[in-house]
N, C-alpha and C positions, 0 to 999 in steps of 0.2 A: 711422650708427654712427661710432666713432674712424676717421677717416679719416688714415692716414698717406702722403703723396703725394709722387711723383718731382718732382726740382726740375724738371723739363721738363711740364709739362700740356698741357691746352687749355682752350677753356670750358666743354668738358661736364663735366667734374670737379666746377665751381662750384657745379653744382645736383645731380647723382647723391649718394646717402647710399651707395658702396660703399666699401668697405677697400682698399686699396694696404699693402702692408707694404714698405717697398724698404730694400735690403740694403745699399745704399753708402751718398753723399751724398744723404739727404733733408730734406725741409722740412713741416713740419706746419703745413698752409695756415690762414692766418689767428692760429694759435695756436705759443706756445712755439718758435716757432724757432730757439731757441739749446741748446734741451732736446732734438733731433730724438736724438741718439744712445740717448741713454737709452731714446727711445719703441720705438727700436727693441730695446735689450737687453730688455723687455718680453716682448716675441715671442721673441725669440731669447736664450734663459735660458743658454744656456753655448756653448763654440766647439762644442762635440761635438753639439749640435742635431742631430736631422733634418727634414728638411724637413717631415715627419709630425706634429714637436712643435713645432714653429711654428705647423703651421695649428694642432695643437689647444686652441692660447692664443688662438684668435682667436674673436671672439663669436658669429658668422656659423657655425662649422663643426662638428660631431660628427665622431669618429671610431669607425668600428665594427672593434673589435682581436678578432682570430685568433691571434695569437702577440705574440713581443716587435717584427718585421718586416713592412710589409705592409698596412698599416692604411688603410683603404678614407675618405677625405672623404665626409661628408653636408652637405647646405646648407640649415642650418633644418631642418625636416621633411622635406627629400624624401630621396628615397635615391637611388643612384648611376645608376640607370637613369634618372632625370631629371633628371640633372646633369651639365653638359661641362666634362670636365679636360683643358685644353692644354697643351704646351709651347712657350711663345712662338710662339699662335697657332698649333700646329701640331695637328692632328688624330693621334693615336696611341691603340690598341686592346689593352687588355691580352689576353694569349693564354691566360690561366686562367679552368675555366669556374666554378672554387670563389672568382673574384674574390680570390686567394693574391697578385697583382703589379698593383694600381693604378696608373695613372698615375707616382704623385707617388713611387713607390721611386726610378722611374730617373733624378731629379733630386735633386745634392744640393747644400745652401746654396751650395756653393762655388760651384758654376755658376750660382748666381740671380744677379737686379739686382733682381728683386721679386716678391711675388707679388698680383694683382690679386684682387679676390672682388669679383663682381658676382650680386646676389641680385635686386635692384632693375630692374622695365623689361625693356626687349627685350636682350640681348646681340649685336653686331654680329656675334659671331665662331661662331654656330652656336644652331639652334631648340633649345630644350629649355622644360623649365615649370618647373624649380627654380634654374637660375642657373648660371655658369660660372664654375670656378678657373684662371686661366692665371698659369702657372708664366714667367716673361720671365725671357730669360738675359740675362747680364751679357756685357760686348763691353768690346773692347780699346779703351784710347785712346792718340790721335795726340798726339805735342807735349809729353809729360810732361817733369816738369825732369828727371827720371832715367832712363835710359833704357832701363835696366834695374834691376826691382822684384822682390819676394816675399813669401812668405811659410810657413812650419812650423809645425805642430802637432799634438802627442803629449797623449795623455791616457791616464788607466783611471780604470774606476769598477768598486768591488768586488760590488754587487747579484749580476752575469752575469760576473766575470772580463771584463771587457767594456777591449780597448785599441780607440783609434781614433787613424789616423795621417793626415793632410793635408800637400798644401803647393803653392802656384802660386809660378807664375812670368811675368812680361809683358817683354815688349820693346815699346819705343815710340820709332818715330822721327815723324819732320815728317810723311811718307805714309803709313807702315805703321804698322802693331802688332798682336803676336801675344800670346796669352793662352791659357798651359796651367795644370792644376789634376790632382790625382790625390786619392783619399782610401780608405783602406780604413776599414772595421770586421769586428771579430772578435769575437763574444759567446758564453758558455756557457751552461746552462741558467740561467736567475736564480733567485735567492731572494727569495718573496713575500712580504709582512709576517706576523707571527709565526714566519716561519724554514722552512717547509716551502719546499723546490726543486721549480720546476714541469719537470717533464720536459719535452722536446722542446720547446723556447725557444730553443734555439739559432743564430745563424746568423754567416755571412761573407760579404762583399761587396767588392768592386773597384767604384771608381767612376774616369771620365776623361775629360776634359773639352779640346776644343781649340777657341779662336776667332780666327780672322786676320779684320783688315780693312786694305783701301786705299783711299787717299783719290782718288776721280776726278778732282774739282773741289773748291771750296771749299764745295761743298751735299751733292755727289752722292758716298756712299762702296756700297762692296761688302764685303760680310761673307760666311763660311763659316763655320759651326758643326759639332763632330761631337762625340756624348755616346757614352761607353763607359759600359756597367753590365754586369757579371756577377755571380751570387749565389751562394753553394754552401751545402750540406748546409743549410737551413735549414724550419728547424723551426714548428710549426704547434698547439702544447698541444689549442686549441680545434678541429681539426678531426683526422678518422680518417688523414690523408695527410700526409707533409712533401714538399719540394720538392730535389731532388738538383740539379738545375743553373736556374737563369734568366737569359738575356741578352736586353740590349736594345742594338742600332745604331739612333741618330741623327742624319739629317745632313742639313742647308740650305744654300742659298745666297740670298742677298739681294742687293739694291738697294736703297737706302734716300738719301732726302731731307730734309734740315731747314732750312727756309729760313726764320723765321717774320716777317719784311718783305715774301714775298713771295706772290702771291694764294693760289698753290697751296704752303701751307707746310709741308705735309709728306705723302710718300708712301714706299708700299715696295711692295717686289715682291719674291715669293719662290716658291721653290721646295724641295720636299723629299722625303725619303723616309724611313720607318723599319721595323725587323722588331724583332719581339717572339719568343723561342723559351722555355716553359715547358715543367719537364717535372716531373710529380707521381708521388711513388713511396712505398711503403710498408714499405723495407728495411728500415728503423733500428725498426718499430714492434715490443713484442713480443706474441705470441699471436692471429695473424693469421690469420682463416678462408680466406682465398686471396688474394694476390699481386697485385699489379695496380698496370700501368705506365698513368700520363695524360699524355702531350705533347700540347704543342697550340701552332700558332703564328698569329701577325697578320702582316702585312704592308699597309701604308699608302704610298700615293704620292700628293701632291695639292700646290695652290700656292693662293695665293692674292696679292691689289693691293687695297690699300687707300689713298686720301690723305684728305687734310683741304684745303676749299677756305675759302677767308676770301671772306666776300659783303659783307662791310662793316665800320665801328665794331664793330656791335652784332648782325653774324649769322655762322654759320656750317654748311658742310657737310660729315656726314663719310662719307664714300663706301668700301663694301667687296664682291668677290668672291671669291669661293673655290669651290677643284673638288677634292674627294676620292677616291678608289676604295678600299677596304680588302677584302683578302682573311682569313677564317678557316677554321680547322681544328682540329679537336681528337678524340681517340678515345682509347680506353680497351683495352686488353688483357689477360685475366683468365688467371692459371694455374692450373688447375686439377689436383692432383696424379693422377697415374696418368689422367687424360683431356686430350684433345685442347682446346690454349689458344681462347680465345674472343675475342672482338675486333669491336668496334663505335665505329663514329661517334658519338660526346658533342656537338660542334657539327657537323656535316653540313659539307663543304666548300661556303661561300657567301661571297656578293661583294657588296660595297654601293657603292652610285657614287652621292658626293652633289654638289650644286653650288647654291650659294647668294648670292643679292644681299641689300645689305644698305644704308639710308640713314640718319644722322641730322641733321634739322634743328635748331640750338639759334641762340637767339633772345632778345636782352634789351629788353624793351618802353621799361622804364626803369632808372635806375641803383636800383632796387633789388630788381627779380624777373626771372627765366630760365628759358623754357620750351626742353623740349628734346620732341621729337617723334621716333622712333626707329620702324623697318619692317624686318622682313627676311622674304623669301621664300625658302623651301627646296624642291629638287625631290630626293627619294629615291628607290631603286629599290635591292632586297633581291633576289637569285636564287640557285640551288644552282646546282654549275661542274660537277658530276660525275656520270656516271651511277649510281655506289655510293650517293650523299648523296639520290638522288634515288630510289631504290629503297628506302632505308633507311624512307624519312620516307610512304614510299607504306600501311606497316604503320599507321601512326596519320595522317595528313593525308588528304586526298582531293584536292590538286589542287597534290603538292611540285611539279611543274613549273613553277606560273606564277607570274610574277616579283611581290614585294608595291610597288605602286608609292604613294607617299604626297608630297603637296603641301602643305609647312608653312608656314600662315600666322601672324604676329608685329607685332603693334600695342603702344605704351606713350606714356605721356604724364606727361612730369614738370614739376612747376613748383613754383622757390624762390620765396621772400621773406624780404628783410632786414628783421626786424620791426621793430628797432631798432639801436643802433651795436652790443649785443652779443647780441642774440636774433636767430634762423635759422630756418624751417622748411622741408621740402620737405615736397611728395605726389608721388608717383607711382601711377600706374592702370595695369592690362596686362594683352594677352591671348596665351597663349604656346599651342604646341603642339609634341610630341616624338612623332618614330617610335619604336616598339616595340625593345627589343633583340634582337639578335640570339640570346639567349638567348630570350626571350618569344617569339621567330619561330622559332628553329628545334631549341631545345636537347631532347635527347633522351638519358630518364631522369638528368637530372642531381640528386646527390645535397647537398640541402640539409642540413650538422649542425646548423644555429641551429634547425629545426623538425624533423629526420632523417623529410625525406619524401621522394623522389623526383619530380622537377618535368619537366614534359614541357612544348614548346613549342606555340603554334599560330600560322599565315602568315595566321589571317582575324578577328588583334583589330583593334580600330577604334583610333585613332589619341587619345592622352592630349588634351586639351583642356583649361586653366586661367585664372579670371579672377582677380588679381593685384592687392593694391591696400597701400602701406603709407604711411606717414607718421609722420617725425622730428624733434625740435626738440632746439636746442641753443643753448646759452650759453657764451661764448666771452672772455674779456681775457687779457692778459698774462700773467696766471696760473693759470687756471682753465680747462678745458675740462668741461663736461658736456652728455652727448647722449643722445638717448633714441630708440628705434623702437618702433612697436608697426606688426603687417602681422598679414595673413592673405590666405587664397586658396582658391580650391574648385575642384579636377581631376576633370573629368567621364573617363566611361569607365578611372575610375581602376584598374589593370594588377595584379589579385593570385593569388596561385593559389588555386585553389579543388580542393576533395578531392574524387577520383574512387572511388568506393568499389567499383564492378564489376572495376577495371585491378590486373595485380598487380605487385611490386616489381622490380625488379631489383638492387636493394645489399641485400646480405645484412644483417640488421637494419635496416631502412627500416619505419616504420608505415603507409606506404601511399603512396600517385601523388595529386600535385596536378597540375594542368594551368592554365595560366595562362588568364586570364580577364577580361572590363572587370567590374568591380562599382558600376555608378552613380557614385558619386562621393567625393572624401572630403575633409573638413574640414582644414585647419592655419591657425593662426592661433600668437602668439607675440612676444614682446616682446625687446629688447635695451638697453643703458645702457653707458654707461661713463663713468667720471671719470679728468680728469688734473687733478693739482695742482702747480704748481712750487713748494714750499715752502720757507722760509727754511732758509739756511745747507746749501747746493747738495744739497736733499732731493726728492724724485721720489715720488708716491704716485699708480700706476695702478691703476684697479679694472674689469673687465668683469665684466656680469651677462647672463645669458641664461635664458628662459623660453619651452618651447615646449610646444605641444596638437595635437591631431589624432585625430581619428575616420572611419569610414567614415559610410557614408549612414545606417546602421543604430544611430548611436551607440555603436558599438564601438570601443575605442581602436586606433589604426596601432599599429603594431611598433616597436621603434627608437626611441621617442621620448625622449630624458632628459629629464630634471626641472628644477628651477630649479639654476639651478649658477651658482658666483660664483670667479675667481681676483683676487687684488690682491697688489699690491707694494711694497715701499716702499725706494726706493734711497739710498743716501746716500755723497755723494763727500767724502774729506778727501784732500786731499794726493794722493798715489799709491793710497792706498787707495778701495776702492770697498766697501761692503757693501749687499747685500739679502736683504729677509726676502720669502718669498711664504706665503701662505696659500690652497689651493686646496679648496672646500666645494662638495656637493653635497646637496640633501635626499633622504629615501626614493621611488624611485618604485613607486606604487603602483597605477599605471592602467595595466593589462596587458593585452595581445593571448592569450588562452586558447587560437584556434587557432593561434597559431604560439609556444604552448608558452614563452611568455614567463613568467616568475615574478620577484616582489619583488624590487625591489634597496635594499637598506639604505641611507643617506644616507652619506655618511664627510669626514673632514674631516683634511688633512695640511699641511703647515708644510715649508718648502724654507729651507737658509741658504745664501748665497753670498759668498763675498771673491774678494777681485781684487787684486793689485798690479801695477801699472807704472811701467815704467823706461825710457830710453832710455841707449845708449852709442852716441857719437858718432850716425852713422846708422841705427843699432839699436833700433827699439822692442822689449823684451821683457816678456811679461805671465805672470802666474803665477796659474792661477785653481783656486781649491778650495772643496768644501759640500759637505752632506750635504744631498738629498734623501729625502724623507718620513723626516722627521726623527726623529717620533716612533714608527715600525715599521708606522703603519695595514696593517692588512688592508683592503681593500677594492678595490671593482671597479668600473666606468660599466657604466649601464644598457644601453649599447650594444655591452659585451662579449661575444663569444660565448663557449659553453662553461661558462659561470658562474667563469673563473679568471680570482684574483687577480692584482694588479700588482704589479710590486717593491714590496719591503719599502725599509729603511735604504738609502740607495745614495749611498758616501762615493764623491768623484769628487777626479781634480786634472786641471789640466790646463795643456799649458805653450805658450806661443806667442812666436815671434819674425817679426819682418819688418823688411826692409831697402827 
């Protein structure tokens, strides 16, 4: 795929077909190097971005939306229980069991330097069989000619009554540099295209961000990171519950190495910890059959050392360990008028302790192919902490005492060639495997609305198992990039729930109890493309395409899966001005999942305009940026909506930015 990559690499970049998006100074390896900002304004359509609407300009990702906040990452066809979201490498567990706080809320632009998507091959940074998103924050630098920097920015967009405020600030001397960042958003219920307001869309967020580093030696520096998020009143259309408070603490500390003359040219060492505290409530809803509070929280401590060794010219090794523990918790308390409140465990208080090696070999035979060879080992172990969780789960399990212990093994094999001075192709082959979630192990009566069934967990699934194989070509000069993938893969013991029709409900309007299950196996397969052109008279035209498919063993279509869908762009700079048009299309999907109550989604197609002006006074860059989104009013929704609600309608935005 468009590979957009940090000016700092290594060799395995050369041959991997993953996405890098990075947020500062980048270079678009091989291609367009002098166009790299633009690639990035791509991705990042205005200052007011979330991290959410970044990935879901990227051709690799789905997003499945519950509200206007919250929107859960898919990679290709898998869905999130086989896919790992880090933050700069770091393991973190969202505390909601309705999946309402993913990963990617509690990071925003302002605190990236990039975001990686790795689909392709083994991931050094944890087993899964659909691929990992790591969120890498941005760090201070040493040495800057100023010494002190910033930056401000105000916006609204009228769709949601929607303001959003930002602004950092860095210090940089010869040893030190500190880098702080704050950003709120406030949004109201928005208005869908054709004009009707979706209720309970609402939300407000604090986001904040601190990073200090010092310099040891002229290799060896030390960083501390720490991410503030808090959410309030936020709102949920698509499901029966909104969210009254969510917060998330962040915090690391590193050592970090970049020597790259020297054998061993780069290593880090970290360490950290975070807590997740969700709480779900149903005050704001109205005509409510009973009452009911969901808090639930995570808590994660783990480190991890990873380096890069240099074996020669033309080899290299990249070396990783890591050691996790996370605790969860979650329960549910029901009020019942004129009878005594009710109260039960949702996740069962349980504990996961993982620890994982990880190697890859990369290797150039000659100057014009690079194999990379990639392994990681994972040892799991899942247990309940409490005797409540363990008596709870004794009603439906036969054996909640014993601990589910699983040993993930992780093989891939990638190999480029330079077909020619401007044709490229890789392959990649791979064999992945992922533990069961803690939801598929332990969740009890949790209340699905995309299918309103209630889903019960079990500790004796057998462990996912996928063979993995994709292959891309692309064409590359001075002006021109185009790329193309086409991949598929088959996950044995593949994790679904299946209907229990003796078991009865527990949520009031539930159509019945599924219980999680292996079901054989299931199919995905799917394509992706993108073009960039650097066109006469400083014009920019990027187009991503994506195509995905999947069935179970039975020929039955997965869930989740959208249709073919295309966004492009076309930018054009004069003077201080900037203008861009997008155009984002998707077809009808029409290959449905019947048991999980999936129905047709209509194809729709909307148009974005955007202007820009910039100015500087003296050391003042000031920018002033205005459009309207879905220009023409579309009604419409992605296949991977829940609820069946629409997206904003018209949504006229401005937004103002200055930095010193």
């Amino acid at each position: 795929m468009l590979a957009v990559l940090p000016a700092v690499g290594n060799a395995q970049e050369a041959v991997r077909n993953d996405t890098v998006v990075a947020m500062d100074e980048v270079v678009v390896r091989g291609v367009l190097s002098d166009q790299t900002r633009q690639i990035k304004d791509f991705y990042v359509a205005n200052k007011a971005a979330t991290t959410e609407d970044i990935l879901a300009r990227m051709p690799e990702v789905t997003m499945v939306r519950r509200g206007s906040y919250g929107s859960e990452p898919l990679l290709r066809t898998y869905n999130s229980g086989q896919v790992s979201v880090l933050i700069d490498g770091m393991r973190i567990h969202g505390a909601c069991t309705d999946k309402m706080d993913p990963v990617t809320v509690y990071v925003e632009p302002q605190n990236l330097k990039g975001i990686n998507i790795q689909t392709s091959g083994v991931a050094q940074v944890g087993s899964n069989v659909g691929g990992t998103v790591d969120l890498r924050l941005r760090e201070p630098v040493c040495g800057c000619d100023r010494s002190v920097s910033g930056a401000v920015s105000s916006g609204y967009q009228s769709a949601a009554g929607y303001f959003y405020e930002s602004g950092q600030l860095s210090f940089s001397k010869e040893r030190w540099a500190v880098r702080t960042n704050a950003t709120y958003r406030m949004a109201g219920d928005y208005r869908a295209g054709g004009g009707g307001v979706v209720a309970n869309s609402r939300y407000e967020k604090m986001n904040a961000g601190l990073s200090a580093l010092y310099k040891l030696t002229d290799s060896w520096n030390m960083k501390a990171d720490f991410l503030y998020d808090d959410g309030y009143f936020i709102g949920y259309p698509a499901l029966p519950m909104d969210v009254g408070y969510a917060a998330a603490r962040i915090a690391s500390l590193s050592l970090m190495k970049w020597k790259p003359e020297a054998r061993w040219e780069r290593m880090q060492y970290k360490v950290y910890g975070n807590t997740v505290y969700h709480l779900m409530d149903d005050t704001h809803r109205p005509n409510v059959a009973m009452h009911m509070d969901m808090p639930g929280r995570s808590t994660t401590l783990g480190a991890f050392g990873e380096a890069s060794l240099r074996l020669g010219a033309s080899r290299q090794l990249s070396l990783r360990g890591d050691f996790s523990a996370t605790d969860l918790y979650a329960s549910m308390t029901m009020y019942q008028p004129g009878q005594p409140d009710m109260y039960m465990l949702t996740w069962p208080d349980n504990r996961t302790i993982q620890s994982g090696v990880a190697a890859t070999y990369t290797v150039r035979p000659d100057t014009l192919s690079s194999i990379i060879v990639s392994t990681r080992i994972d040892q799991f172990s899942s247990f309940l902490t409490t005797q409540d969780a363990r008596d709870q789960l004794t009603v439906l399990q036969e054996h909640p005492d014993q601990s589910v212990n699983r040993l993930l093994k992780n093989l891939s094999f990638a190999y480029s060639r330079d077909l020619s001075e401007h044709f490229k192709t890789v392959a990649t082959v791979a064999y992945a495997e992922r533990m069961p979630t803690q939801s598929e192990l332990y969740g009890f009566y949790l209340f699905n609305a995309f299918d309103n069934y209630d889903y019960i967990g079990r500790t004796d699934l057998k462990t996912e198992n996928a063979f993995k194989g994709d292959v891309s070509l692309s064409y590359s000069t001075s002006d021109v990039l185009v790329s193309m993938t086409a991949f598929a893969s088959r996950v044995y013991n593949y994790i679904m729930g299946v209907y229990e029709p003796t078991w009865g409900t527990m949520t009031i309007g539930a159509l019945g109890v599924k219980r999680y299950a292996n079901m054989g196996y299931g199919n995905m397969a799917g394509a992706e493309a993108a073009f960039v052109w650097k066109a006469p008279r400083a014009t920019q035209v990027v187009s991503t395409f994506r195509y995905n498919y999947g069935t179970d063993d039975k020929g039955t279509p997965l869930p989740l899966i959208n249709p073919f869908r295309n966004i492009s762009s076309v930018r054009k700079k004069t003077g201080r001005w900037t203008a861009q048009l997008d155009a984002e299309m998707a077809v009808a999907q029409d290959r449905v999942n019947v048991a999980a109550r999936e129905v047709r989604t209509p194809g729709f197609f909307k148009g974005n305009i955007r202007l820009a002006y910039a100015t500087m006074y003296r050391l003042t860059a000031f920018t002033i940026e205005g459009g309207c989104e879905n220009l023409f009013d579309a009604t419409y929704r992605e296949h991977t909506d829940w609820g069946r609600v629409y997206r904003p309608g018209r949504n006229i935005y401005v937004q103002v930015n200055c930095s010193f």
